[in-house]
C-alpha positions as CSV (number, residue, x, y, z in Angstrom):
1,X,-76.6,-1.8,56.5
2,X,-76.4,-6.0,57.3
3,X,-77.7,-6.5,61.1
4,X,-77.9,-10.2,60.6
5,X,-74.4,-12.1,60.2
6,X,-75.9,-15.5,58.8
7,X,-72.4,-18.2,59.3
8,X,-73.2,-21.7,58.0
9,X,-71.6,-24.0,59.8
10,X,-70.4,-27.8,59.0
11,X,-69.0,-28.9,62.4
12,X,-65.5,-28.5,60.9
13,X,-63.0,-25.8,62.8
14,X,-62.4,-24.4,59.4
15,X,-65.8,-23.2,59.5
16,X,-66.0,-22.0,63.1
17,X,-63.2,-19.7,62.6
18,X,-64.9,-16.8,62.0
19,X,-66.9,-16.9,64.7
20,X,-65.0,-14.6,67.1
21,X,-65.0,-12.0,64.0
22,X,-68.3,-12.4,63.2
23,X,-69.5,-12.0,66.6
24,X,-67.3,-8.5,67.1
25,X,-68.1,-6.9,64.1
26,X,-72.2,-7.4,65.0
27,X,-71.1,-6.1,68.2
28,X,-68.8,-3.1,67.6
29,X,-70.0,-2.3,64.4
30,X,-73.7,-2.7,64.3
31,X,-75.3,-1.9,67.8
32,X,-78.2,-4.6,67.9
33,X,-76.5,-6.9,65.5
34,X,-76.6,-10.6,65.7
35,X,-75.3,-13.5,64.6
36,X,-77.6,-16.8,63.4
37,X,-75.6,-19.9,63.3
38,X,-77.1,-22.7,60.7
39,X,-76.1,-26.1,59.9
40,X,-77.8,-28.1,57.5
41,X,-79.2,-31.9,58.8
42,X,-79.2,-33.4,55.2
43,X,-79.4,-37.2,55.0
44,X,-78.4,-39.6,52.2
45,X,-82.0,-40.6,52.8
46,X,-84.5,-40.1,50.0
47,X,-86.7,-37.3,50.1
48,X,-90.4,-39.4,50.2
49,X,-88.5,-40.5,53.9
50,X,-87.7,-37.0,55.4
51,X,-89.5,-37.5,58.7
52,X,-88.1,-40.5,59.2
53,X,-86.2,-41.8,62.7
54,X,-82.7,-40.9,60.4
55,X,-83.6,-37.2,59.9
56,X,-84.8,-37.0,63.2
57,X,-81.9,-38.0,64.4
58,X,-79.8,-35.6,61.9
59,X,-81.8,-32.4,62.8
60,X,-81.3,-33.3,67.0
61,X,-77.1,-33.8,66.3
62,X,-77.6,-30.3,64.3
63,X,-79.1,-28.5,67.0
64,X,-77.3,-29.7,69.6
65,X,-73.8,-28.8,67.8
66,X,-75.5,-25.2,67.2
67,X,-76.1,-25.0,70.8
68,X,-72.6,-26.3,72.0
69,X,-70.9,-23.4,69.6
70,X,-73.4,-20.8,70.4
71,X,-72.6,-21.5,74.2
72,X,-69.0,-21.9,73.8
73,X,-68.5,-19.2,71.4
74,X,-71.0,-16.7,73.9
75,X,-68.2,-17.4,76.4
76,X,-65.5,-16.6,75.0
77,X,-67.0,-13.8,72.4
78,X,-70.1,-12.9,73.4
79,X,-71.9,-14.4,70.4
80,X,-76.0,-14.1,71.1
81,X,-77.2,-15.7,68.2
């Protein structure tokens, strides 16, 4: 059986509603589960530019909305992700 809930995320509340499901059936359901949270920092830049100050910036705002919904949702849940 699935151990590892993978949710994708796009900062919308549409897509964070699962969350508190998610989180209880990795708990209940599979002792040890866990839940990875993953957002993708795209840019409209082009490729040949990927480390540039743009995606930088897009990959920080990524991570730090992971973390804010990790901790929320750890709260209020019990995520561990």
């Amino acid at each position: 059986m699935y151990r590892t809930f993978l949710v994708p995320l796009d900062g919308s509340q549409e897509a964070e509603r699962p969350l508190s499901t998610v989180a209880a059936l990795a708990r209940v359901c599979f002792e040890g589960g866990r839940v990875v949270l993953v957002r993708s920092s795209a840019t409209e830049e082009d490729d040949a530019r990927q480390d540039g100050p743009v995606q930088v910036r897009a990959m920080e705002d990524a991570e730090a909305y992971l973390r804010s919904v990790a901790g929320r949702d750890r709260k209020s849940t019990r995520l561990n992700s």
